[in-house]
C-alpha positions as CSV (number, residue, x, y, z in Angstrom):
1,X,-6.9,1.6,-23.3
2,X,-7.1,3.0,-20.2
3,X,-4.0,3.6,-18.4
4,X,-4.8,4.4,-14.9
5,X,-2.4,2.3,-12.6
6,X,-4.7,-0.6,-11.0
7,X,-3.4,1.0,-7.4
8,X,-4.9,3.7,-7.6
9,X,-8.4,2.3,-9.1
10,X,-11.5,0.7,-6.5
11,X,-11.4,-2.3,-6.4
12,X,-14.5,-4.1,-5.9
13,X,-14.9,-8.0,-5.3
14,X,-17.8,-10.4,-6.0
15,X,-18.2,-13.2,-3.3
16,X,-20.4,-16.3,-2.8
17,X,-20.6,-19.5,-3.0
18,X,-19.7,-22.1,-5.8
19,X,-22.0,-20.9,-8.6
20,X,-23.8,-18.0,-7.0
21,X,-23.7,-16.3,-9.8
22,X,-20.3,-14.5,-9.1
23,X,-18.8,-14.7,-12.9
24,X,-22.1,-14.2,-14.5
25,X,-22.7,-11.2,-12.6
26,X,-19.6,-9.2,-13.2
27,X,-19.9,-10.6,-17.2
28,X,-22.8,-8.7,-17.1
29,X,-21.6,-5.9,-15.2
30,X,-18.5,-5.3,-17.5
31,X,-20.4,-5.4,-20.9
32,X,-18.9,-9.0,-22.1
33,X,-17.6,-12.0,-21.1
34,X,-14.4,-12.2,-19.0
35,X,-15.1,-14.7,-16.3
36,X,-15.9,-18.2,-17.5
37,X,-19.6,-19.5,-16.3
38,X,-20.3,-22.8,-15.9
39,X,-23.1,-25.1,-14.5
40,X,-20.2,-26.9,-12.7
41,X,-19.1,-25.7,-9.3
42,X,-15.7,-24.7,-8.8
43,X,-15.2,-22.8,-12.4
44,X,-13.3,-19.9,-10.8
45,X,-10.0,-21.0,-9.1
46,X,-7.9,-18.2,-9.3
47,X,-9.2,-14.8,-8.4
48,X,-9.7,-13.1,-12.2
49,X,-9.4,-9.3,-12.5
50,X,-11.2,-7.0,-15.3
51,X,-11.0,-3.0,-15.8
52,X,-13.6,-1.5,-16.4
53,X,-14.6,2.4,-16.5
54,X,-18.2,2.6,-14.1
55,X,-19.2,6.0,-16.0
56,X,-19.6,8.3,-14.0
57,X,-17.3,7.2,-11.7
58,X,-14.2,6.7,-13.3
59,X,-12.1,3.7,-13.8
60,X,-12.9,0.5,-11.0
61,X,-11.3,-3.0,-10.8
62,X,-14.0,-5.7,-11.0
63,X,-12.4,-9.6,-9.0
64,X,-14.1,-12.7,-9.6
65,X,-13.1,-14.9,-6.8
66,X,-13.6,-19.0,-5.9
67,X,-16.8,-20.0,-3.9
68,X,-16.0,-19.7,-0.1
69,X,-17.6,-23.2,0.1
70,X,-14.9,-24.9,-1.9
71,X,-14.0,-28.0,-0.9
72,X,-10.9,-30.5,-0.5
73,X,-7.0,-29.7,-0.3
74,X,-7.1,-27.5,-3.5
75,X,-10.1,-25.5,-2.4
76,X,-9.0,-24.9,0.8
77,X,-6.3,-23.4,-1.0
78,X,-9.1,-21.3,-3.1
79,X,-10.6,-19.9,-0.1
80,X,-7.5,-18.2,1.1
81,X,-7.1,-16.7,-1.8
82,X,-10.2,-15.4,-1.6
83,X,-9.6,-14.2,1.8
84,X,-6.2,-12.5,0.5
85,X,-8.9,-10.6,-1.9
86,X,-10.9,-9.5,0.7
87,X,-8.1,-7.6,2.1
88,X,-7.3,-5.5,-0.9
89,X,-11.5,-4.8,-1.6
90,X,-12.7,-1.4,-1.6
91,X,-15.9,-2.7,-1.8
92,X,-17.4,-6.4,-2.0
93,X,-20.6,-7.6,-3.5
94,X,-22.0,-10.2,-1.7
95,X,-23.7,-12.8,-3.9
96,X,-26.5,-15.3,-2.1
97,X,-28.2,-18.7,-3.4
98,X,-30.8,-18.7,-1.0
99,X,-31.2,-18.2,2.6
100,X,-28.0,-17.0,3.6
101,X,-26.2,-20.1,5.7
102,X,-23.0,-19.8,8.3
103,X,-20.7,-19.7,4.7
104,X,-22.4,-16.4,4.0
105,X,-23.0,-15.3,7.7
106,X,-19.1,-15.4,8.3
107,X,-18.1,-14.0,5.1
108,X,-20.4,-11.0,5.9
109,X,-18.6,-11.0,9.5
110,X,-15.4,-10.4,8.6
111,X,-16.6,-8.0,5.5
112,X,-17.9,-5.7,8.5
113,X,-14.6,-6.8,10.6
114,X,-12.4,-5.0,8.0
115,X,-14.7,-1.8,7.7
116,X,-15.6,-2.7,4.2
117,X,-18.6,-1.4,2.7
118,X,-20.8,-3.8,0.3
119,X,-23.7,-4.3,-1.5
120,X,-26.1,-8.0,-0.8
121,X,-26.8,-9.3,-4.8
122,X,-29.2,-12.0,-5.2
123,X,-28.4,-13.5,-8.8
124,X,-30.8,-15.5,-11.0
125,X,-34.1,-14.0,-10.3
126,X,-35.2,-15.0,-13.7
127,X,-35.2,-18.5,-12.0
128,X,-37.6,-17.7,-9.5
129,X,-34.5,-16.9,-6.5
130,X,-36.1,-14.7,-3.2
131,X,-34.5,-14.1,-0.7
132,X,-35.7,-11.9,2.7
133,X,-33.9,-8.4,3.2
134,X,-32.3,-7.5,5.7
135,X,-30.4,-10.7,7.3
136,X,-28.3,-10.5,10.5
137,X,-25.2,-8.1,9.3
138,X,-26.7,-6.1,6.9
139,X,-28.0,-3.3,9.1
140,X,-30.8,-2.9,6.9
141,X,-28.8,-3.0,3.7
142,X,-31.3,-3.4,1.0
143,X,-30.7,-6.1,-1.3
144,X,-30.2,-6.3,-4.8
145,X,-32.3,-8.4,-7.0
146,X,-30.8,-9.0,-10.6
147,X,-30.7,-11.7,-13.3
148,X,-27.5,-11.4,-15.4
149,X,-28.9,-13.6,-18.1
150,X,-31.6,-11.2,-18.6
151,X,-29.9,-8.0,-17.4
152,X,-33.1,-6.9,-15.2
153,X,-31.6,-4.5,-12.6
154,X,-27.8,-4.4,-13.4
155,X,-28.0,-0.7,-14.1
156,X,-29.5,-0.4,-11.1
157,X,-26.8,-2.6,-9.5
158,X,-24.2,-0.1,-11.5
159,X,-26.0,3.0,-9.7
160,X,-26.1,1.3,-6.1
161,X,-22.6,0.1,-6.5
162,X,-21.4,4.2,-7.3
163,X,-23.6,5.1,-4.1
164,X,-21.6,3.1,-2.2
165,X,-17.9,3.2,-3.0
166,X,-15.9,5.0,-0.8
167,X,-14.7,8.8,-2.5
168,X,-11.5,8.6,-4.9
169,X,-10.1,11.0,-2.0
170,X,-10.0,7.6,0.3
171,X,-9.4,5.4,-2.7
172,X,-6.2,7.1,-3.9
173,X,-5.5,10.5,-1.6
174,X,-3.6,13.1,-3.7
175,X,0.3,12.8,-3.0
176,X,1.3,16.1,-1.9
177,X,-2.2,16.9,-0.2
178,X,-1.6,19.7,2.8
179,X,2.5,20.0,1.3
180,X,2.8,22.5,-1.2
181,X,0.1,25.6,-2.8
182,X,0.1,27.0,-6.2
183,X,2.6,28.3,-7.6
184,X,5.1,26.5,-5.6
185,X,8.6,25.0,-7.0
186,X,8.9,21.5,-6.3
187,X,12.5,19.9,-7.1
188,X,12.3,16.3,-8.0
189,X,15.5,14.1,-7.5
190,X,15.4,11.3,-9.2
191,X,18.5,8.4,-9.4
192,X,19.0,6.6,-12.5
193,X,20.4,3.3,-11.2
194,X,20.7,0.0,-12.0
195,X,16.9,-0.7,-10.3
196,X,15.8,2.0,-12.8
197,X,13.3,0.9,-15.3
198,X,14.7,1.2,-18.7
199,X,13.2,4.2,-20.5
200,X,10.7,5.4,-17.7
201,X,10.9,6.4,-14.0
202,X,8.7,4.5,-11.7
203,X,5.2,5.1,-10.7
204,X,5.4,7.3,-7.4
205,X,7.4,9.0,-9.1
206,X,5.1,9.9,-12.3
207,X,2.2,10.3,-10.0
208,X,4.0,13.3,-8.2
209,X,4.7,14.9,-10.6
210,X,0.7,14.7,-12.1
211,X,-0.3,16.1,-8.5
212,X,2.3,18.7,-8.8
213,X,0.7,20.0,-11.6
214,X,-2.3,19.7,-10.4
215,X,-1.7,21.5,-7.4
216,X,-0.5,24.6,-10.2
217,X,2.8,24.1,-9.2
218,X,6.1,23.9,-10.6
219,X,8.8,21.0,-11.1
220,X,12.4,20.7,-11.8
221,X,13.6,17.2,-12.5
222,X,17.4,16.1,-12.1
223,X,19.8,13.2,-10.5
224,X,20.9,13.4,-7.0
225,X,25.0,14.1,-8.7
226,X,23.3,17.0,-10.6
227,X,22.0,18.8,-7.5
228,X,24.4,21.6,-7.5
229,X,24.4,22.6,-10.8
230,X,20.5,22.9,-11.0
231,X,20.3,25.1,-7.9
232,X,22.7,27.2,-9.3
233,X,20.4,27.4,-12.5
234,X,17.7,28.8,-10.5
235,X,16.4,31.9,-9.8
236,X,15.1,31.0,-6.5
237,X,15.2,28.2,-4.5
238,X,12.5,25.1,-4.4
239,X,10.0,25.4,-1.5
240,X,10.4,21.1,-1.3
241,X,12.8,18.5,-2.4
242,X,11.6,15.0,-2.9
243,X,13.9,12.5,-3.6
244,X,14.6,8.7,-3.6
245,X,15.2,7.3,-0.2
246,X,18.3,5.6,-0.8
247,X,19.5,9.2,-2.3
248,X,18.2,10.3,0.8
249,X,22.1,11.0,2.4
250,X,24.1,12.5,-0.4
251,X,20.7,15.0,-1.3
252,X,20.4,16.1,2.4
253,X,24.4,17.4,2.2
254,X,24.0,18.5,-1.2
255,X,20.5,20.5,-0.6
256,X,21.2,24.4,1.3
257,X,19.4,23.7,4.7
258,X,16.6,25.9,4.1
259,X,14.9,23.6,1.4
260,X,12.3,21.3,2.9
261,X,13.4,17.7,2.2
262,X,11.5,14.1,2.0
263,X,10.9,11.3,0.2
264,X,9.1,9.4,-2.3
265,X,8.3,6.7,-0.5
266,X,7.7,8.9,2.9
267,X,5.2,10.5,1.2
268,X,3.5,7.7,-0.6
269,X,3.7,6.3,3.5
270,X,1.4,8.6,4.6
271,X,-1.0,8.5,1.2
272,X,-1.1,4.6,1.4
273,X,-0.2,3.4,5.3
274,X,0.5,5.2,8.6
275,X,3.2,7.8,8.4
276,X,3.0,9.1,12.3
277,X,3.2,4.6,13.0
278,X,6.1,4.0,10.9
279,X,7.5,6.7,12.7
280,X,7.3,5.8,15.5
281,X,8.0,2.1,15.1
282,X,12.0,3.8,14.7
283,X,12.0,3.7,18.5
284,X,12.4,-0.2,18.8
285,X,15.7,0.4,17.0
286,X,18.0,1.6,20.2
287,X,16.7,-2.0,21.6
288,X,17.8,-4.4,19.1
289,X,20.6,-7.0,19.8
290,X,22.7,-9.2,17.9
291,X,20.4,-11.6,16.2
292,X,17.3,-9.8,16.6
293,X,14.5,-11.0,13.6
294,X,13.9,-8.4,11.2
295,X,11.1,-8.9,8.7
296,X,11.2,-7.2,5.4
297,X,7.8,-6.9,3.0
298,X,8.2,-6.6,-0.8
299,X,4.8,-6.3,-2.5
300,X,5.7,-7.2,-5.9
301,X,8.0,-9.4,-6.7
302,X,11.5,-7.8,-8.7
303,X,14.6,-9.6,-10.1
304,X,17.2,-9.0,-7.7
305,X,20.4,-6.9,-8.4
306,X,23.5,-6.1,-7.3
307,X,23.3,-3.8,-4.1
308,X,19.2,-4.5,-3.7
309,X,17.7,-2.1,-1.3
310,X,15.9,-5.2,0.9
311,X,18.7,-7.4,0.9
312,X,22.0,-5.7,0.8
313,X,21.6,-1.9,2.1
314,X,19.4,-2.1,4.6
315,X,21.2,-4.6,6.4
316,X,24.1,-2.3,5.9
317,X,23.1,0.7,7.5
318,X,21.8,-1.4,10.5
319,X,25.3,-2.8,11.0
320,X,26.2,0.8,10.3
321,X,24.1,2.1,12.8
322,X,24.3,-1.0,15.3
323,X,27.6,-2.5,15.1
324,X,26.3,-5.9,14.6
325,X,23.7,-8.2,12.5
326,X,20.3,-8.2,12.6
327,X,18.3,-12.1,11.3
328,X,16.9,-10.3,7.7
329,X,13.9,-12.6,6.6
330,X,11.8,-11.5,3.1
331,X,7.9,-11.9,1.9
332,X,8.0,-10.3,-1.7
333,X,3.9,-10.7,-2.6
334,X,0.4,-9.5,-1.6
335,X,-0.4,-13.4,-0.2
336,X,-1.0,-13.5,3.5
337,X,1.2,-12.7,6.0
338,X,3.5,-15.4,8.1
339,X,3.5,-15.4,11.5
340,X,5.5,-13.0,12.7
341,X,5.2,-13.0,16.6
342,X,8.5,-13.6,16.5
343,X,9.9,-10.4,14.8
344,X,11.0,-7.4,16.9
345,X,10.4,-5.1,13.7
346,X,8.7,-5.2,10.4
347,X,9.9,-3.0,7.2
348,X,7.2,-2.3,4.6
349,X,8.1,-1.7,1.0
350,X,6.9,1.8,-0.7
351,X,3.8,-0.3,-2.0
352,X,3.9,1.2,-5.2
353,X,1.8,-1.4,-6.9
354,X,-0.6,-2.3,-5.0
355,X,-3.7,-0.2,-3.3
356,X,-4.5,1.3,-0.3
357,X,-6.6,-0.7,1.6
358,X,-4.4,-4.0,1.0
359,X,-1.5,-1.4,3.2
360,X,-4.1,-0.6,5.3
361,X,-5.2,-4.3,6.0
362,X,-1.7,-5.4,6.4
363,X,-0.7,-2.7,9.0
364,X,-4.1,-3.5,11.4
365,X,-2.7,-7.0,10.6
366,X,0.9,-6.2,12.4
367,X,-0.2,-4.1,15.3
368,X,-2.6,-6.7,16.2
369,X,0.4,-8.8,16.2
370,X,2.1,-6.8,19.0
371,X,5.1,-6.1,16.2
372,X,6.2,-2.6,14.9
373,X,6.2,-1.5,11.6
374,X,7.7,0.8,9.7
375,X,8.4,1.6,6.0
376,X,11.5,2.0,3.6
377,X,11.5,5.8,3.2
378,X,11.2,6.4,7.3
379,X,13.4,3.7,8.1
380,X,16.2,4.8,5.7
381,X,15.9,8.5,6.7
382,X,16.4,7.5,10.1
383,X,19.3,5.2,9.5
384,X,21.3,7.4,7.3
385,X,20.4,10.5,10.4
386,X,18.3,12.5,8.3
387,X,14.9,11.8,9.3
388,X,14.4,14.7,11.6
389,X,14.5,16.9,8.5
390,X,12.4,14.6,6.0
391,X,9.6,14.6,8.5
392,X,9.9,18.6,8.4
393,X,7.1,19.1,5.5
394,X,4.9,16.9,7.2
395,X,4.9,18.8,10.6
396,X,5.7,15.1,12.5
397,X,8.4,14.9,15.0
398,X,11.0,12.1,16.1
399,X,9.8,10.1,18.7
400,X,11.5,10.8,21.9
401,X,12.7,7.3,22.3
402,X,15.0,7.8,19.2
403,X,18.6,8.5,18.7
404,X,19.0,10.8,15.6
405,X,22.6,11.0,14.5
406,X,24.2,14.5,14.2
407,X,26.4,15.1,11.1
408,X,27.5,18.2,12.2
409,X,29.4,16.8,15.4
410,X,29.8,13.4,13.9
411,X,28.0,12.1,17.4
412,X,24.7,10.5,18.4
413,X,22.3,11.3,21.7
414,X,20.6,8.9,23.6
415,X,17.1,8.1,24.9
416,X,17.8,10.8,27.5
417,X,19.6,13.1,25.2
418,X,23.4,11.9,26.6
419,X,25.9,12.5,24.0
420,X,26.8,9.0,22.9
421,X,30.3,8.7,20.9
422,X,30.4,8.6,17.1
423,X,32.0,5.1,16.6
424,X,34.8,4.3,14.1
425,X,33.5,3.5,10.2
426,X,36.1,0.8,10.1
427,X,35.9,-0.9,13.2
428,X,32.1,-1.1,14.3
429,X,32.1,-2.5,17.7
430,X,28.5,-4.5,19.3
431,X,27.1,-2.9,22.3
């Protein structure tokens, strides 16, 4: 069974309309029957998902989605979650009946909106279906003739498909690209908390430590209370520190100064979203006021514990940081956004489950909105003072608008660089 996390994997989306062929197609693409086909329109409600390893390729997600000419209150409902697809597609095939209409002419608009790159499929040519190549859009994109019933051309369709999916480097860029060489010692500081998955650590976490060997490097594994004790069983000291961001505090004063520091989810910022954005989305925070909206974005959904990262500490160390209450409001969930005109600051999750384009998609999404956004790791670093130093590794600098907190003189400098007093931990006062 193959074990390669689905975030990591292309993932490549059949559209069209009610029964263009779309669950056919990708029944015959796969090798069997996954999708069910029907002579009645409307079979696919839900968008269906199927592994599959595209030899020589590698291992590729294969979505079956509704017809984008559903109809009625329910398919209306259909469509955008077909349109939720297209946001996480690496690469679409793009199924036609006949001469493509404004259903397909729009669909291929916003296909070439979003930068995605696709391949034109006209199904059911055993019954006779021709359709003229290019249309308006394609910029000359040939298109694909196939039957699935008979399997004419879906080799082909396999080979044209590999031609034109994006490189695994764009798909799923290597974690600690550009941070470390071979032979480096990488120190991995993990918390075992109650968010911990029992009997495993969580998926950032294993794919670091793949790249680090990879990259012929070295790793050393231990808790954020053990940090001490396995520097002092070291011979030499680890040329980066990567730790979880709510560890982020206590492994900055435990660490000697000279080790680089960051974050899991820091890093998996810049492989996934906009590292040098989230960045400097920290600016707004000198700006907010009492009441301010803050929107936070959980991509999968989680039971929620005592002390939960979204709801309970990051509102924490803003009152910390602030002296007063932000508005929190949460998504958890790769459905469309809400508006969110009305935010002064968005926080993305680490996006751990979920690929890169969808991070992507929803970042263009924000800006477009006129809203900041930034992630956990960033925002955390710069909350608890330390993200001066976890940006280190990655050669990016505060933004001048911030205020970094000092530790050392237990003070904080403004905009301009002004000494502004360290106020008291037990009576925060609003400014």
């Amino acid at each position: 069974m193959n074990k390669t996390p689905s975030s990591i994997k292309p993932h490549i989306a059949v559209f069209g309309k009610r029964n263009a062929g779309k669950s056919s197609l990708i029944n015959a693409l796969v090798g069997r029957s996954v999708s069910i086909v029907s002579e009645k329109p409307g079979t696919t409600t839900d968008p269906v998902s199927q592994p599959y390893e595209l030899i020589p390729y590698g291992p590729v997600i294969f979505i079956d989605t509704a017809g984008i000419d559903d109809s009625g209150d329910l398919g209306r409902k259909r469509i955008e979650r077909t349109a939720d697809v297209l946001k996480k597609t690496d690469l679409a095939l793009l199924t036609l009946t006949g001469e493509p209409d404004d259903w397909e002419k729009n669909l291929l608009a916003s296909i070439n909106k979003l930068g995605i790159p696709f391949v034109v499929v006209v199904n059911k040519i055993d019954l006779g279906m021709k359709i003229p190549a290019p249309f308006p859009g394609t910029a000359g994109e040939e298109v694909m003739r196939v039957s699935a019933v008979t399997g004419e051309n879906i080799g082909a369709l396999r080979s044209r498909i590999i031609e034109r999916l994006p490189a695994r480097g764009q798909i799923a860029p290597e974690p600690l690209s550009g941070l470390v060489k071979p032979g480096d010692l990488v120190m991995l500081i993990i918390p075992i908390d109650l968010e911990a998955p029992a009997g495993r650590i969580i998926l950032p976490q294993v794919q670091v430590i793949r790249d680090v060997l990879d990259k012929d490097c070295m790793t050393i594994i231990c808790k954020e209370t053990d940090i001490a004790g396995t520097i002092g069983c070291l011979k030499r000291l680890p040329d980066l520190a990567i730790c979880d961001s709510q560890a982020v505090d206590v492994c900055f004063r435990s660490l000697p100064a000279e080790v680089k520091l960051t974050t899991f989810s820091m890093i998996f910022g810049r492989v996934k979203g906009d590292l040098a954005e989230y960045v400097r989305a920290v600016s707004v925070v000198g700006s907010l006021a009492p009441g301010d909206r803050v929107l936070v974005l959980e991509l999968c959904s989680h039971n929620v514990m005592k002390d939960d990262i979204g709801r309970e500490k990051l509102p924490r160390w803003f009152k910390k940081r602030l002296g007063f209450d932000l508005d929190f409001d949460y998504v958890c969930g790769a459905d469309a956004l809400p508006d969110i005109s009305g935010y002064r600051l968005v926080i993305q999750c680490g996006g751990c489950m979920v690929n890169r384009r969808l991070i992507q998609s929803r970042i263009n999404e924000i800006k477009n909105s006129g809203v900041m956004v930034t992630n956990y790791g960033v925002i955390i670093s710069y909350l608890n003072g330390v993200l001066e130093k976890t940006l280190e590794p990655f050669g990016l600098e505060m933004p001048v608008q911030a205020a970094p907190v000092s530790y050392e003189t237990g003070s904080r400098s403004d905009a301009a660089g002004k000494a502004v007093p360290k106020k008291p931990k037990n009576k925060p006062k609003a400014r």
